[in-house]
N, C-alpha and C positions, 0 to 999 in steps of 0.2 A: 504494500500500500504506500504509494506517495504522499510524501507528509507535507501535504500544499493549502491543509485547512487553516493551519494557525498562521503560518506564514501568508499568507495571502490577507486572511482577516489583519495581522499588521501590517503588510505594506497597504492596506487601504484605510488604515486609519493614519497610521503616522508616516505613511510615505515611504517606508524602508522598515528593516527590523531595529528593536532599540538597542543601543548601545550595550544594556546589560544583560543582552538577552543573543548577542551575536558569537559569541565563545560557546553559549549550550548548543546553540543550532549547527555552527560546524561543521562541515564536511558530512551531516545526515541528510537524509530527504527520506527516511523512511521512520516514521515517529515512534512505533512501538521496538525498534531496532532501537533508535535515540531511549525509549526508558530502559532497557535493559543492560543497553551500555553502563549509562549510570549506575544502575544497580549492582553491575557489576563492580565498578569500583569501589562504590560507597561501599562493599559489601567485604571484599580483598584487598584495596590499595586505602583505604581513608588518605587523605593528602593531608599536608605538614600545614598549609596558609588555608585562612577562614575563606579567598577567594576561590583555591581551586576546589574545597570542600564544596561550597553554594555550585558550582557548574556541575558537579556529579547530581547535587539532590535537585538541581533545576531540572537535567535532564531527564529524572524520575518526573518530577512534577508536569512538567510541560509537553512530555510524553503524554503521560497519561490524558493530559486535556488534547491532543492530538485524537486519542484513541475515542473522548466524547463526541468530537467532531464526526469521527469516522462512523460514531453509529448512531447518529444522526442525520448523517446524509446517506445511510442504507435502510432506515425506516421509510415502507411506501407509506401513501397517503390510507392502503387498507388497515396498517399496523395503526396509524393513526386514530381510524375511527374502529379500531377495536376497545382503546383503550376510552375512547368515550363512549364506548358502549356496557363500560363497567368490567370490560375483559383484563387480565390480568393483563401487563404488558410481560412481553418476552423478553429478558431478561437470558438464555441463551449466550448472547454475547458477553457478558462482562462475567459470567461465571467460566467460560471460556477462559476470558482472559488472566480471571482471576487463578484457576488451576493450571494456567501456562508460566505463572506469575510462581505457583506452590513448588511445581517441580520443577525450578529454574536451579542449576546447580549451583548458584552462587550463593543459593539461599542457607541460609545457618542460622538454625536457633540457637541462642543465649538465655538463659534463666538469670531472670535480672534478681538483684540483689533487695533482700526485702520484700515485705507487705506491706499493702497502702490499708488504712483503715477504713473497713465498711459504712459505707453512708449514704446518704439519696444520691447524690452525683456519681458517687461509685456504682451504683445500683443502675441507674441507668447510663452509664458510658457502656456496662457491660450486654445491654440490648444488641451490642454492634455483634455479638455472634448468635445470636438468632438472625441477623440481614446477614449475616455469612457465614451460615454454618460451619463452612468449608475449615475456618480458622481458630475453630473450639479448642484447639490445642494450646493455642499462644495464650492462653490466656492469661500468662505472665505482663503483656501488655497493659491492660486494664489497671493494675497494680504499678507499672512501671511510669505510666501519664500520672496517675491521680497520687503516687507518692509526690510527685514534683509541685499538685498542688497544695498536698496538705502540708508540707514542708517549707511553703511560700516561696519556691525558689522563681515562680513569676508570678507576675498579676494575672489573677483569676478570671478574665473577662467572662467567663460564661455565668460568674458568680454574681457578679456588680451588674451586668445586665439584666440576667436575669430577676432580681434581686429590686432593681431603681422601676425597671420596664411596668415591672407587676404592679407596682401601686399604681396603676391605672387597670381600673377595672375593665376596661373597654376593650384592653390590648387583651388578647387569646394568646397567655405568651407559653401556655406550657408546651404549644406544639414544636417550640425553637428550642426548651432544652437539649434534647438528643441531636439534632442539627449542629449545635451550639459545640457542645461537648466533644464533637466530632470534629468538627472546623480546629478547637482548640488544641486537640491532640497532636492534629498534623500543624501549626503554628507554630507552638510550643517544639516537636520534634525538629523542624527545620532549622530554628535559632539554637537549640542543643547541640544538632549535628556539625552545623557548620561555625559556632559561635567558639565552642570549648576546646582548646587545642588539646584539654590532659582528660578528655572521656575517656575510658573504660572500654572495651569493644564489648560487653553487655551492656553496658549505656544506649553505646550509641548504634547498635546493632537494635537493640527495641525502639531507642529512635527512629527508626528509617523504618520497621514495622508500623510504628504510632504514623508515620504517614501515609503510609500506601494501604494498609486496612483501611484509615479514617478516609483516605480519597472514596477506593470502592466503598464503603458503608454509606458516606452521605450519597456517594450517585444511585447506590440504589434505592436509599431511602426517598430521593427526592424524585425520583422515575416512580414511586408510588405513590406519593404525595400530592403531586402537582401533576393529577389527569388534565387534559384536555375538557375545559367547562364547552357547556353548547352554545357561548359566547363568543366562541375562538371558531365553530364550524365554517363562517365563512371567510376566516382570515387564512385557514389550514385549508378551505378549497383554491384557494389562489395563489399560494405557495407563499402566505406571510408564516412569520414566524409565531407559535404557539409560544405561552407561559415560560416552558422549561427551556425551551432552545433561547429563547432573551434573558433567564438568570443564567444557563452556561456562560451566552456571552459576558456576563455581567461579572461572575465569578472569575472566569477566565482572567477580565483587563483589572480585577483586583489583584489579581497574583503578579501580573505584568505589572502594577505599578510595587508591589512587594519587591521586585527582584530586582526594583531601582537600588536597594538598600545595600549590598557591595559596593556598587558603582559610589553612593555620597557617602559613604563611610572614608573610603580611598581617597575623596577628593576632600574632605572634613580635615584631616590634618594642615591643609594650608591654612586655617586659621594662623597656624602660627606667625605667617608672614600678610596677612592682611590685616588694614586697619579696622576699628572698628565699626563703619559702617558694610564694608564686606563681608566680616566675620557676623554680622548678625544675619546680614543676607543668606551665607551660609547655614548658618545652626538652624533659622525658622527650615530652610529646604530639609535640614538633617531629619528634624524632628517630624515635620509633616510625612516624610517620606517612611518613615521608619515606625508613624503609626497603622501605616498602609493596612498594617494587618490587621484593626478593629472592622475595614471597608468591607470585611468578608462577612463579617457577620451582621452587618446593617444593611449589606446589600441580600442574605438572605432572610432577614427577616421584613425587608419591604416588600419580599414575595408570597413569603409565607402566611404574611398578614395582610396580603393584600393591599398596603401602603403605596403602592410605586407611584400612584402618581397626584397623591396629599400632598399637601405644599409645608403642610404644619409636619410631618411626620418627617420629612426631608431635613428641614431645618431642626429637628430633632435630631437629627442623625449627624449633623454639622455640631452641633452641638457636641454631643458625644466623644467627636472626633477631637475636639479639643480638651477635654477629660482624658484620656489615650494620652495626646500629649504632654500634658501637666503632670501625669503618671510617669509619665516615662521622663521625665525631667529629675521630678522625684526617685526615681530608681538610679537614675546617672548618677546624681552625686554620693549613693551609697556605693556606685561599682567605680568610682573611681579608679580606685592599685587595681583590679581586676581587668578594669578595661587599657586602661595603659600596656598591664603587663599582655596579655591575648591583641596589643595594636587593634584594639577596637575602637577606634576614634569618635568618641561622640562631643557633641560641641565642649560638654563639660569638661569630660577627660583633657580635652586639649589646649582648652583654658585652662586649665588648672598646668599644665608643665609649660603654659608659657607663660603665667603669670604668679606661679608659684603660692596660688592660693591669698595674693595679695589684696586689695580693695577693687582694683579692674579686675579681679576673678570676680569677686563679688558682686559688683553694679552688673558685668555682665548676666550673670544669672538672674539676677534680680530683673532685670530690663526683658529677658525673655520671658521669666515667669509672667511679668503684667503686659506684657503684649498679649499674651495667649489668654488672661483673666479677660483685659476689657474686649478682645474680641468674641470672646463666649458671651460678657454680659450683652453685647448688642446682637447674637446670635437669638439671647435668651427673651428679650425682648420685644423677638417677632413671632412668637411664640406661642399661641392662644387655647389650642385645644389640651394641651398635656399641663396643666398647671403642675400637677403632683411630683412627675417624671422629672418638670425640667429645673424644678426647684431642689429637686434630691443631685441633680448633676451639679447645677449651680453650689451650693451648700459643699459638696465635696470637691469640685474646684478652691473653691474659697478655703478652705480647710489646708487642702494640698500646697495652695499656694503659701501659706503662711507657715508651714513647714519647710519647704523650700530655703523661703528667706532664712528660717533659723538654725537652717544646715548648715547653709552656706555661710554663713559666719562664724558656725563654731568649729566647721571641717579641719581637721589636724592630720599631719601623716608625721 
């Protein structure tokens, strides 16, 4: 199969393929070739730099969204109105792929280290093998995701959405847990994999399982979720695109703008040598880019809840976005020695060794942090149907931020 789905969908959106996306692509043209490549590596050679790491687990990644494309455009129009006819859809294909995936020789279980403790998010992450029987054995996985979150080794998003979302009784948000929790496994694995230069090959071998389970689990969770309504019959007789093939795309150019995050990491250390109107130019791109990855789970839940095209719900989600950020400002200055030493250049870390922690470390972060407050408060503003939601995001902004400030002034190494 020529791999001309996803490359074509970029050169017609941006003209070319992106920068950070032109090393996975490479010398393939055959996509599901491209994910096993990866997998091969990721799996026998792990590489020594966080960027040749990201190119093995893109080509996983970006494969696989290759291989949605490809059974998408081998679904007729009859597979179509079968499934609006309440028929199961066929599903054939991706358990294909999935057992071409089990008996691949690269493949090696690791028995990860430890048990996570039993709880409702554990309970239901573990739904992911009833949608895939096939992988009842790993179940070390499930333990190996949810130790990382009950251990806080990252921000919970499936928690804090969950969590802010439901005080609005309106939103139907329990259908996004399992969604949620799925999306976060494979997140979570991909920052693990490529982020941590001293993993474990049990680590990071259930890493790169926490993705490609979580991939197949949510596609075929959302291939049952999102039938074809009798809304869409006459969009799907003329060859527009139905519900699921516009969240593929949608899912899709989230990861694309996810895999920007190598590329401004690498380019985040010239703070050093710019002034500070550059250097802030830089860190908002840092930050923005690098929360990419909440866009995955706002873009499916404007589906799932039928949001896409609320105007309040949107700007709820912009909202969000800057919560993500403010988070993730807050975690930098914890991972300081961390990220220096792993050359993970985040604005803070780089301020910090070029300013030695002095008063320009300080205004700097301080100047980021209330960039990011006042444009949430004018986000929050325009805001009228989630009064409950959007004051719970507000309120932990405002919290966040005032932590922030009093990090950054007591920070010592």
């Amino acid at each position: 199969m020529i791999m001309i789905h996803i490359k074509e969908i970029l050169i017609d959106k941006y003209g070319k393929v992106p920068v950070s996306l032109y090393e996975v692509f490479k010398n393939f043209e055959d996509g599901k070739e491209m994910f096993f490549s990866g997998l091969a590596s990721s799996f026998t050679n792990r590489k020594k730099t966080p960027f040749e790491r990201y190119i093995d687990i893109a080509r996983i990644v970006f494969g696989f969204f290759e291989q949605m494309y490809v059974y998408q455009t081998n679904l007729t129009l009859k597979d179509k109105f079968n499934v609006l006819l309440g028929k199961k859809f066929n599903d054939k294909f991706w358990k294909s792929f999935l057992n071409e995936f089990l008996s691949n020789e690269s493949v090696s279980y690791e028995p990860c280290r430890g048990k996570a403790r039993k709880d409702n998010f554990f309970e239901e992450y573990e739904k992911i093998f009833s949608i895939c029987p096939e992988i009842r054995h790993f179940s070390c996985i499930s333990h190996h995701f949810m130790r990382k979150i009950q251990k806080k080794t990252h921000p919970f998003m499936t928690g804090y959405l969950i969590g802010f979302l439901g005080r609005e009784e309106k939103l139907k948000i329990r259908k996004l847990l399992l969604p949620f929790l799925l999306t976060e496994s494979v997140i979570h694995g991909i920052d693990d994999y490529v982020d941590d230069s001293e993993r474990s090959k049990s680590d990071y071998t259930n890493d790169i399982f926490n993705i490609i389970f979580g991939l197949f689990a949510l596609t075929l969770y959302l291939l049952e979720q999102l039938k074809v309504e009798k809304t869409e019959i006459p969009r799907v007789v003329i060859g527009k695109k139905s519900r699921i093939e516009e969240l593929v795309d949608s899912l899709f150019f989230s990861m694309v703008g996810l895999s920007e995050v190598p590329i401004i990491e690498k380019d985040t250390i010239k703070i050093i040598d710019y002034r500070e109107r550059e250097e802030m130019e830089i860190a908002v791109k840092n930050m923005k880019i690098r929360a990419a990855g909440i866009n995955i789970f706002l873009v499916l839940s404007t589906y799932l809840l039928g949001k896409k095209n609320e105007r309040d719900y949107n700007e709820l989600c912009n909202l969000i976005k800057y919560y993500r950020m403010v988070e993730l400002l807050e975690k930098d200055l914890k991972d300081i020695r961390k990220d220096l030493k792993n050359k993970d250049y985040t604005p803070v870390a780089v301020w910090w060794k070029k300013y030695k922690g002095d008063k320009n470390f300080k205004e700097r972060v301080r100047s980021l942090a209330e960039m990011f407050q006042r444009d949430a408060n004018e986000i929050s503003g325009r805001i009228r149907k989630y009064p409950n939601v959007k004051t719970c995001f507000m309120d932990a902004i405002d919290e966040k931020f005032k932590k922030i400030i009093s990090d950054s002034e007591r920070i010592k190494f």
